[in-house]
N, C-alpha and C positions, 0 to 999 in steps of 0.2 A: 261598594256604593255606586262606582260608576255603573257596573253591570247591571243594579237596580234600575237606574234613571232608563239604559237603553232597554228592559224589559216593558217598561212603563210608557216610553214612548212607544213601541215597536205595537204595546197593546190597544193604544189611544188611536195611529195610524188606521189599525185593523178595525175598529168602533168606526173611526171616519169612512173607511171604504164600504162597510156593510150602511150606514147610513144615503152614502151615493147613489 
């Protein structure tokens, strides 16, 4: 479950940086 949540953030980070 945890390993989920840090895929999930790790993936939202990457969305954020190509939006910058």
């Amino acid at each position: 479950m945890l390993l989920l949540l840090l895929l999930l953030l790790l993936l939202l980070v990457e969305l954020l940086v190509n939006l910058a």
